[in-house]
SEKOL-730985 format. One record per residue (C-alpha): residue in three letters; x, y, z. Coordinates in nm, 4 decimals. Layout:
N
- ALA:X:Y:Z
...
This chain:
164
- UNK:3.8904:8.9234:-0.9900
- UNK:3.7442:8.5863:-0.9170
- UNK:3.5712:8.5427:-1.2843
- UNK:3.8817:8.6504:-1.4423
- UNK:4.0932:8.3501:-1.2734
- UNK:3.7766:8.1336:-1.3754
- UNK:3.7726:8.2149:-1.6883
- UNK:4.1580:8.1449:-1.7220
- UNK:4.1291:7.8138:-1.5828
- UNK:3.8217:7.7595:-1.7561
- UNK:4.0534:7.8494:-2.0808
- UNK:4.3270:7.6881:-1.9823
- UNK:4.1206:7.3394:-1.9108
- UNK:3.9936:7.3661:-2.1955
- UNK:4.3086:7.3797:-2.4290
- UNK:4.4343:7.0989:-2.2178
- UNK:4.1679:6.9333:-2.3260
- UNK:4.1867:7.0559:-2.6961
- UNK:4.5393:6.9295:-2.6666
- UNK:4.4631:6.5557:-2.5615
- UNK:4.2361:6.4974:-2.7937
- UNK:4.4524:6.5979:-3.0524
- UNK:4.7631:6.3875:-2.9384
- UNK:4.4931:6.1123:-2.9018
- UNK:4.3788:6.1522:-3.2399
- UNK:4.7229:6.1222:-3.3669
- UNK:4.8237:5.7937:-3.1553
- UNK:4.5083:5.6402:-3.3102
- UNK:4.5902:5.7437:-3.6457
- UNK:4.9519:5.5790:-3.5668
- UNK:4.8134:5.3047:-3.4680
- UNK:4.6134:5.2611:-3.7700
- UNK:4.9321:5.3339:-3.9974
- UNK:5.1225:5.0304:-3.8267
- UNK:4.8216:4.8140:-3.7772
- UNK:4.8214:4.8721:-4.2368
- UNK:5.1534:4.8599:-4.2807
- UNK:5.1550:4.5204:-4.1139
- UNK:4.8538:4.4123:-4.2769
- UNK:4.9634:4.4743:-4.6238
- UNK:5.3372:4.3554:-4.5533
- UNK:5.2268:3.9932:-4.4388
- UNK:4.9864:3.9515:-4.7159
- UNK:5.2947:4.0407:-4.9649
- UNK:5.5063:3.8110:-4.7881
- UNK:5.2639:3.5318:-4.8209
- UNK:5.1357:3.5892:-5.1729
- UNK:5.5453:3.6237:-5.2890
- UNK:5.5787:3.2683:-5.1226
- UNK:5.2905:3.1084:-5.3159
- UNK:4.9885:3.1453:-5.0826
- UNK:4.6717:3.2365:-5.1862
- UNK:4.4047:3.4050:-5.0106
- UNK:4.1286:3.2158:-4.8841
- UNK:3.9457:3.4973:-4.6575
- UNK:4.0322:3.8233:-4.5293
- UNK:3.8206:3.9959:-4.2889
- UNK:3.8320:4.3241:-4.0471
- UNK:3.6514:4.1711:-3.7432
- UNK:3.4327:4.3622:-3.5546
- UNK:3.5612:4.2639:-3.1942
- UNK:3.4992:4.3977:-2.8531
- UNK:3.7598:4.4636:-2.6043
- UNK:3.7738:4.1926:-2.3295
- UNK:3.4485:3.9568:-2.4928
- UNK:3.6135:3.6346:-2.7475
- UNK:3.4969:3.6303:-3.1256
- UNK:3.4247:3.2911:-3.2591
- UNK:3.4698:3.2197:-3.6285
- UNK:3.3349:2.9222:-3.8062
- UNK:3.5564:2.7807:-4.0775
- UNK:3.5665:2.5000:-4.3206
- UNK:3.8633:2.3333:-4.3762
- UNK:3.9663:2.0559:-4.5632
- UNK:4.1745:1.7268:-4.4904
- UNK:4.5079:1.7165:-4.6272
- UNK:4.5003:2.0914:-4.6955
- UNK:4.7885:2.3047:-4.5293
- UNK:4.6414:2.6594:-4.4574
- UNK:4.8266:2.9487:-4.2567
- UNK:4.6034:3.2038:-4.0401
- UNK:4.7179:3.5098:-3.9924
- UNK:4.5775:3.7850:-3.7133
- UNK:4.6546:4.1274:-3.6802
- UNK:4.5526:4.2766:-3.3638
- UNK:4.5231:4.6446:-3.2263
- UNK:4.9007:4.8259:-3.1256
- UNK:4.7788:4.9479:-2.7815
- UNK:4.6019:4.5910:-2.7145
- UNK:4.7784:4.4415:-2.4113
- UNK:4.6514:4.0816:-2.4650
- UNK:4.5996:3.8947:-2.7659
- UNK:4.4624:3.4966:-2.7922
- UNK:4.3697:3.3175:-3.0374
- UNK:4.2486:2.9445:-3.0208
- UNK:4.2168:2.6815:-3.3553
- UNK:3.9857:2.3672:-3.2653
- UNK:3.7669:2.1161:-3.3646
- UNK:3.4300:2.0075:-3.1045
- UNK:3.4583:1.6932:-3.0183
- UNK:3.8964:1.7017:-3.1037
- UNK:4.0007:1.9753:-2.8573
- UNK:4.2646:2.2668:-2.9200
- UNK:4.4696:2.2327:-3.2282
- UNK:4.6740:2.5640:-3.1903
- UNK:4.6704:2.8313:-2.9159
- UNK:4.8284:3.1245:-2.9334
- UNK:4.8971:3.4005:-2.6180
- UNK:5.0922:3.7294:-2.7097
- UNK:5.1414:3.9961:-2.4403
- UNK:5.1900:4.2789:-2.6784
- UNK:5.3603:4.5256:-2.4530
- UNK:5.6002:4.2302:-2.3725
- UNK:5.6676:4.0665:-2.7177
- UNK:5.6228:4.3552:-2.8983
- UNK:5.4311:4.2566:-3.1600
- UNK:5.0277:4.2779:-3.2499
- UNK:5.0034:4.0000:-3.4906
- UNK:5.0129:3.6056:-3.4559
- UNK:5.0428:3.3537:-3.7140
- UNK:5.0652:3.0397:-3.7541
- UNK:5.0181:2.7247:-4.0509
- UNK:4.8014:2.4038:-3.9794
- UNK:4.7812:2.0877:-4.1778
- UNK:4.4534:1.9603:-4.1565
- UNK:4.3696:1.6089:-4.0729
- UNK:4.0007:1.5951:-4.1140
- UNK:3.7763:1.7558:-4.3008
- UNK:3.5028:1.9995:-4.1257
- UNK:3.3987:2.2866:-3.9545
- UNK:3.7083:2.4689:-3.7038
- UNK:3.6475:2.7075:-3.5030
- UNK:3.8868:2.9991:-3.4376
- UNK:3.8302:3.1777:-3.1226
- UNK:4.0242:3.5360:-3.0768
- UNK:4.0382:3.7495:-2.8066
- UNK:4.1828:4.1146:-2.7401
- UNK:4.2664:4.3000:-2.3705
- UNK:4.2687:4.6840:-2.5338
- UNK:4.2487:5.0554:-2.4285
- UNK:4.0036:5.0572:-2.7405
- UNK:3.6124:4.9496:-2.6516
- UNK:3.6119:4.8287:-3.0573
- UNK:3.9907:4.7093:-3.1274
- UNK:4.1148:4.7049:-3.4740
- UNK:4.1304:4.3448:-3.5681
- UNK:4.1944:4.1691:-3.9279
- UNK:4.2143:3.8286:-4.0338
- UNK:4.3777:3.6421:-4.3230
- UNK:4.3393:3.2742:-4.4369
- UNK:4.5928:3.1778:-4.6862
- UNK:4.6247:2.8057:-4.8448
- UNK:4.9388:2.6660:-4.9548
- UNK:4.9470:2.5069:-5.2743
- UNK:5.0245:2.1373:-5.2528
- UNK:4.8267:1.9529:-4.9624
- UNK:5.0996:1.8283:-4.7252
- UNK:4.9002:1.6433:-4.5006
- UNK:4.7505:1.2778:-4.5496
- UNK:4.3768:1.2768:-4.4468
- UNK:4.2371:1.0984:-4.1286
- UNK:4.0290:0.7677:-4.3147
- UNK:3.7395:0.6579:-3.9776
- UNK:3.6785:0.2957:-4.0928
């Protein structure tokens, strides 16, 4: 009698089990389906308003450690950054500066809160050099999906910084 009711809960634990990992497997592939969707909506948007790409990259990030990206920019260019972060991320930041000039841009987005997993933003750059754009992700995932585009507006909008 005793095997038989182990057996049953062994069998029944297990199909439990079977069963999680299946709805899991479906959240994630939800996830993924929204994380694209928004992906390939904002780069639309931005193209049919005159942008063009400049980089686009799926980030390998980390939950809970910041990913620094170098960029070059250039003065009196106006570029727009866009970041699309994981759906079940809680926390998303992402910082644009300069050593030596501080923060340019920061960015905080509680995702459960806003309801949203993407930031943008435009910045017209006054001088010429090498940015750095710092991004960070609180996530259920260990490896959160992350993807970056860098469009550049057409006509530079902003006057460059002369150092005499």
């Amino acid at each position: 009698m005793n095997k038989r009711i182990a057996i049953l809960l062994f069998c029944f634990l297990g199909y439990d089990a079977t069963a999680q990992d299946s709805s899991d497997i479906a959240h994630l592939q939800e996830n993924v389906k929204q994380y694209n969707a928004v992906i390939d909506s904002l780069y639309k948007l931005h193209i049919h308003n005159g942008l063009s790409l400049v980089k686009d990259n799926k980030l390998p990030m980390h939950d809970g450690i910041e990913t620094v990206m170098h960029i070059p920019l250039m003065a009196g260019d106006a570029y727009h950054f866009v970041f699309v972060g994981d759906p079940d991320s809680r926390k998303i930041k992402l910082t644009l500066f300069k050593e030596g000039q501080g923060d340019y841009i920061q960015d905080k987005i509680m995702v459960k809160q806003d309801g949203v997993f993407w930031s943008q933003f435009s910045f017209a750059c006054p001088e010429t050099g090498d940015y750095e754009l710092s991004l960070f992700q609180r996530s259920a995932q260990p490896n959160p999906l992350s993807y970056l585009m860098l469009f550049k507006h057409p006509k530079k909008v902003a006057p460059a910084i002369n150092k005499h």
